[in-house]
C-alpha positions in Angstrom: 7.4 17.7 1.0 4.0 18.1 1.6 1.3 17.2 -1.1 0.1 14.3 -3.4 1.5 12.3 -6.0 0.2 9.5 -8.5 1.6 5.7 -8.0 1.2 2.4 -10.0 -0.2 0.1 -7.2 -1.2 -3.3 -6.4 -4.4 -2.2 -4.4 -5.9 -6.2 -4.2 -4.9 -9.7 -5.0 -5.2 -10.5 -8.8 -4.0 -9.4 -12.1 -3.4 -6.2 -13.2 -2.0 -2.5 -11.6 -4.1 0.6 -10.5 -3.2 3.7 -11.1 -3.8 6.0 -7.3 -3.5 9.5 -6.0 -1.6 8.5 -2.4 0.2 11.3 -0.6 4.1 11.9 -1.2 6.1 9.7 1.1 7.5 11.8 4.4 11.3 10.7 5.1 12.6 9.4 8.3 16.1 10.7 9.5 18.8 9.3 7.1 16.2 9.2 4.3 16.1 11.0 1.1 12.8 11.9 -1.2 14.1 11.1 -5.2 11.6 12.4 -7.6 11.7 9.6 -10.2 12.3 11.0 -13.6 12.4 7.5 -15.3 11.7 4.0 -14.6 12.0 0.3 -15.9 9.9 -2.9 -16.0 11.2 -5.6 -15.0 10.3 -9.3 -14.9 9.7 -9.5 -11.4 6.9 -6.9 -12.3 5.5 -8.8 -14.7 5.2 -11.6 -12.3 2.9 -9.1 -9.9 1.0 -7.8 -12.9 -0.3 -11.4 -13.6 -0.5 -12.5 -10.3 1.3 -15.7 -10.2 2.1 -18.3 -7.6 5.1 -16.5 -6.8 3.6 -12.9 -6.3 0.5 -14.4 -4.5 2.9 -16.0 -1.6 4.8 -13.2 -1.6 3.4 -9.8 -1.9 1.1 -8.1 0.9 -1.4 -5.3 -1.0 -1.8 -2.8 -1.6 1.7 -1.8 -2.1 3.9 0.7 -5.2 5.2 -1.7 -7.1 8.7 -0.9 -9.3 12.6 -1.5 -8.4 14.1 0.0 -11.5 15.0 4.1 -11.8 16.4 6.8 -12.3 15.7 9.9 -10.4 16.5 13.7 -8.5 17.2 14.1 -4.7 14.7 16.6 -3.9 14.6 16.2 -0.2 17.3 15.4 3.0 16.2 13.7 6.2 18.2 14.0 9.6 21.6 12.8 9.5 22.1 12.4 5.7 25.6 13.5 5.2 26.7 12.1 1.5 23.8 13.4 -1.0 22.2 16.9 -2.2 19.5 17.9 -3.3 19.7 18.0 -7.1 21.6 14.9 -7.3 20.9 12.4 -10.0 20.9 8.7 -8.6 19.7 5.7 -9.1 19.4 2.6 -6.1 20.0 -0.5 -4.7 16.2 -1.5 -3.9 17.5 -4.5 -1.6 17.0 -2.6 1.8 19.1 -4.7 4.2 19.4 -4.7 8.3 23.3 -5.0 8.7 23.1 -6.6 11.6 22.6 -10.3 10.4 25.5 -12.7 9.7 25.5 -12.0 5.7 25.3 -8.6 5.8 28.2 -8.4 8.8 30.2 -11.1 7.1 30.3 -8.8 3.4 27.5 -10.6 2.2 25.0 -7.9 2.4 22.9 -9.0 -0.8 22.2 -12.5 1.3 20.5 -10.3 3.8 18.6 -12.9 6.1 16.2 -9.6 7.1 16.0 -7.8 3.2 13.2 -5.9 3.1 12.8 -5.4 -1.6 11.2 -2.0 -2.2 8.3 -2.9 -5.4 7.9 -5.7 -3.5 8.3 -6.0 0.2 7.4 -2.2 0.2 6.4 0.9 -1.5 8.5 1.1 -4.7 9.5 3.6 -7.7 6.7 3.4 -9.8 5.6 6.7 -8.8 6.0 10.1 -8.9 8.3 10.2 -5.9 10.7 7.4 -3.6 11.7 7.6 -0.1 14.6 5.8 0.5 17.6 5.6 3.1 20.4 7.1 2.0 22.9 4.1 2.4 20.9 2.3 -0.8 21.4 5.4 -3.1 23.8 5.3 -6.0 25.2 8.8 -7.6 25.0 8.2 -11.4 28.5 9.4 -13.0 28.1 12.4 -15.4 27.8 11.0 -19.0 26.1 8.3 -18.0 22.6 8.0 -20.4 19.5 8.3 -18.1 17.7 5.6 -19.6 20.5 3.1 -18.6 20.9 4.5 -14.9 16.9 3.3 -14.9 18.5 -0.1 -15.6 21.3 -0.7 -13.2 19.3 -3.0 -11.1 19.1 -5.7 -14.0 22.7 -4.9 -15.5 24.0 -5.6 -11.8 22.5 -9.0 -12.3 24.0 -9.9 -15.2 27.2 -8.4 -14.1 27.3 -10.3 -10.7 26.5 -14.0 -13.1 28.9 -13.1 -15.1 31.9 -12.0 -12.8 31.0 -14.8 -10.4 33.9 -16.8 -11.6 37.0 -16.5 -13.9 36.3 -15.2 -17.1 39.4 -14.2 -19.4 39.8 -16.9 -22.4 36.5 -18.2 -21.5 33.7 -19.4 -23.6 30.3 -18.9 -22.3 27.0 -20.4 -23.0 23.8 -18.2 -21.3 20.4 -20.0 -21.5 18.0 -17.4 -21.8 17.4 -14.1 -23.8 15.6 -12.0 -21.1 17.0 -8.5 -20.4 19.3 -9.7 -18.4 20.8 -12.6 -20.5 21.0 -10.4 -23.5 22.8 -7.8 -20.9 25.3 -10.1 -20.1 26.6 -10.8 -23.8 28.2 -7.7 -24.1 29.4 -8.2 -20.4 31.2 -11.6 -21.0 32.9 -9.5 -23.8 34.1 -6.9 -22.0 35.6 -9.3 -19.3 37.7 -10.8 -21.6 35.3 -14.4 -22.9 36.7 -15.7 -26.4 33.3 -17.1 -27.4 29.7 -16.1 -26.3 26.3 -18.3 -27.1 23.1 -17.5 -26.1 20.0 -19.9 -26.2 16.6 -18.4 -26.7 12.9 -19.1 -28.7 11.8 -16.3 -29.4 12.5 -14.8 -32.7 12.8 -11.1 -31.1 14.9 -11.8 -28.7 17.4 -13.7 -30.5 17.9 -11.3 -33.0 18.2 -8.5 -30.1 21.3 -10.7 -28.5 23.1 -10.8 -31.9 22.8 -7.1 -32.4 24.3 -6.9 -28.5 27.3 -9.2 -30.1 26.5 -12.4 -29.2 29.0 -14.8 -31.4 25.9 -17.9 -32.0 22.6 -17.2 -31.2 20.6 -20.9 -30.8 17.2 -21.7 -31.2 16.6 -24.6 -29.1 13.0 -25.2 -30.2 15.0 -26.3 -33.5 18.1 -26.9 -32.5 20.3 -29.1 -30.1 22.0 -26.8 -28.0 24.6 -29.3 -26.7 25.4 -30.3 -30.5 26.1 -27.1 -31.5 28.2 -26.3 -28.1 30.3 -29.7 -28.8 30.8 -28.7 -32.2 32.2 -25.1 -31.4 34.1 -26.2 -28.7 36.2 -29.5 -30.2 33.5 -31.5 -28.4 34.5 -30.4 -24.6 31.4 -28.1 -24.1 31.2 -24.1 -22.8 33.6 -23.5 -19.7 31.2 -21.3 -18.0 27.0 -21.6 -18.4 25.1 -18.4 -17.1 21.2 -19.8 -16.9 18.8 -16.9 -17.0 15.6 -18.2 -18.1 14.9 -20.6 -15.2 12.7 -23.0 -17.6 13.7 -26.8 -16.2 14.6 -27.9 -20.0 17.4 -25.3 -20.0 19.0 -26.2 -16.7 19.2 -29.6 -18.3 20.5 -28.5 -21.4 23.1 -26.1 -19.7 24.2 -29.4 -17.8 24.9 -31.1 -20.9 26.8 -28.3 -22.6 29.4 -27.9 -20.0 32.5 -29.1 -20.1 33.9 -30.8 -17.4 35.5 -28.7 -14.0 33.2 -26.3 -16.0 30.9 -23.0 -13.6 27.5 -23.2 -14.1 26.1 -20.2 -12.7 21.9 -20.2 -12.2 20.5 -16.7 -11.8 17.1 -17.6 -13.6 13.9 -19.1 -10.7 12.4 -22.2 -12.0 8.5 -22.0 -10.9 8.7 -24.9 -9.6 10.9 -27.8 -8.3 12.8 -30.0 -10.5 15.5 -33.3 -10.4 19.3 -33.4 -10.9 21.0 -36.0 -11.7 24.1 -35.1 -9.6 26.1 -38.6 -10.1 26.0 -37.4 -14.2 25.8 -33.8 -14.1 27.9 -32.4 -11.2 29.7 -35.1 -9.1 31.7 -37.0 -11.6 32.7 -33.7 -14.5 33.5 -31.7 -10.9 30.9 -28.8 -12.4 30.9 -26.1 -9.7 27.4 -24.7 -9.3 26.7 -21.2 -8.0 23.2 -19.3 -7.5 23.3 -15.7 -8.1 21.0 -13.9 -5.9 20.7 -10.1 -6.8 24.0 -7.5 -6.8 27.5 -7.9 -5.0 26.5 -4.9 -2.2 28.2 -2.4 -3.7 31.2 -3.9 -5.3 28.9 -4.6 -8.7 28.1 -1.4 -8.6 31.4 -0.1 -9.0 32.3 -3.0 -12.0 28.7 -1.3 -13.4 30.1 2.2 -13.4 33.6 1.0 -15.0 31.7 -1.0 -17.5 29.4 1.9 -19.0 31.9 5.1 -18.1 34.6 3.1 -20.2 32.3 2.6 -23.3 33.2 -1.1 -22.7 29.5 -2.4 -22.3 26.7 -0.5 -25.0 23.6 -1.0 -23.3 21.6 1.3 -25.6 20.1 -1.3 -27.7 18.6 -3.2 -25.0 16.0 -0.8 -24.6 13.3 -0.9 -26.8 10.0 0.5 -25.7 9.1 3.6 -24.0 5.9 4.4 -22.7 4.2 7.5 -20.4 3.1 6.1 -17.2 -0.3 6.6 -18.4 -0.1 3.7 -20.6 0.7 1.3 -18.8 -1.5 -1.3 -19.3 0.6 -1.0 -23.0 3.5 -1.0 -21.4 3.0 -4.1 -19.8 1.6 -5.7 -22.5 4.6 -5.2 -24.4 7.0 -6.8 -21.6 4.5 -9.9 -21.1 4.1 -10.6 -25.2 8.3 -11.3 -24.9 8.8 -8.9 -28.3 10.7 -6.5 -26.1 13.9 -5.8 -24.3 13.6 -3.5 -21.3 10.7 -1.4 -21.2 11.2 2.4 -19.9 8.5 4.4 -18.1 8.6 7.7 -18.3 
């Protein structure tokens, strides 16, 4: 497809997004053109809008930025055998090399040679996405359009959560991001007897309780480890799911576990921090995990079964929408923390 289209794009290093006229991307053989019909902020683009340590060692402008969406197949390449056009699909944004030892060992989401598209490379806050066909992902019919513009961060909270036994469980997640307010109704589905979530800001708290969680905590007020010992006959959450990343939360998920507890860490502190692994890990025989991203595809499947079944409601978690044009308001929005996931239409 011949022709031009507009793109949200980090043109220089520093703050903010511009919005550009660049041409449609052409497809290489076993590539598809999607024209994105809806797409999501998330906080790894809010990281690039403010330019922050992270974004500044890692992104190479100008680039599209965007990971999150929904869209149509409007175009085949060469040798693309398992889409048409007209399909509705969404996409692993994690473009891997399959030759590596993760990806050849079923680890494909460890890639050693990932290339992140809204990061690494053009992404899908534009009008259209090229993208190989092996990272596409046919929505199921029924499935709400808004949440297929989600799946990325729902496969993160689905991988934390799945990472490890969960039936009879009680969980603790530190953090009421998207993706730790995602997980709440997650842990429920996958059988947890009790869910807490930890998080200061008065939005977001009330957001995880409407998503079902069973305690919602305010640790700028609270003690989180007394009220985990106190709802748990004193032995502290069998599983902690830390999503926020902040160094006083990994410490506080540490003392909330019970012992021969999982302690699964999806959230990136933005800098280093100390462990005390005599107290905290060696002696209770607390298994520690990082998450990195989705299970290649086998999250994606659980993600399907989740929303098809009517197990997990999603719906809630989204709160703003915004036309492209805006923005600047959009992101606003997403960086004032008053907001659950932020669509882009």
């Amino acid at each position: 497809m011949k022709g031009n289209m507009k793109a949200l794009r980090k043109m220089k290093p520093g703050p903010g997004l511009e919005m550009r006229e660049v041409p449609i991307p052409a497809i290489r053989d076993g590539e598809v053109l999607v024209r994105v019909i809806k797409r999501a902020i998330c906080g790894t683009d809010l990281h690039i809008y403010k330019w922050d340590e992270w974004s500044a060692n890692r992104l190479k402008p100008p680039v599209t930025t965007g990971h999150e969406f929904y869209g149509e197949v409007v175009e085949l390449g060469a040798d693309v055998r398992h889409y048409r056009v007209g399909d509705l699909v969404t996409a692993e944004m994690h473009v891997v090399c399959n030759q590596c030892f993760q990806c050849r060992t079923g680890n494909a989401h460890l890639c050693e040679n990932v290339v992140i598209l809204g990061v690494d490379g053009d992404g899908c806050f534009a009008e259209y996405l090229a993208i190989p066909e092996s990272n596409l992902w046919r929505v199921p019919a029924g499935i709400d359009p808004e949440l297929a513009a989600i799946y990325d961060p729902f496969g993160n909270a689905v991988h934390t959560v799945m990472a490890g036994p969960t039936v009879g469980k009680s969980f603790l997640i530190l953090g009421g991001g998207p993706i730790g307010i995602a997980a709440v109704p997650v842990c429920k589905a996958a059988g947890a007897s009790m869910v807490l979530l930890s998080e200061v800001i008065p939005f977001r708290r009330q957001l995880a309780a409407t998503m079902g969680a069973d305690r919602v905590i305010d640790p700028s007020k609270e003690s989180v480890e007394e009220v985990v010992r106190s709802l748990t006959a004193g032995q502290g959450v069998d599983v902690v799911l830390e999503m926020s990343g902040h160094p006083d939360a990994v410490v506080q998920g540490f003392r909330s576990i019970r012992k021969n507890g999982r302690y699964s860490l999806l959230g990136i502190p933005s800098k280093p921090l100390s462990l005390d692994l005599a107290r905290d890990v060696i002696f209770p025989g607390v298994t520690v995990q990082g998450i990195n991203g989705r299970r290649m595809f086998e999250t994606w499947y659980q993600m399907d079964a989740l929303l098809v079944s009517g197990r997990v409601d999603l719906k809630p978690l989204i709160t703003h929408r915004f036309p492209m044009a805006e923005f600047e308001k959009a992101f606003a929005a997403g960086l004032s923390g008053d907001s659950g996931k932020i669509i882009l239409e």
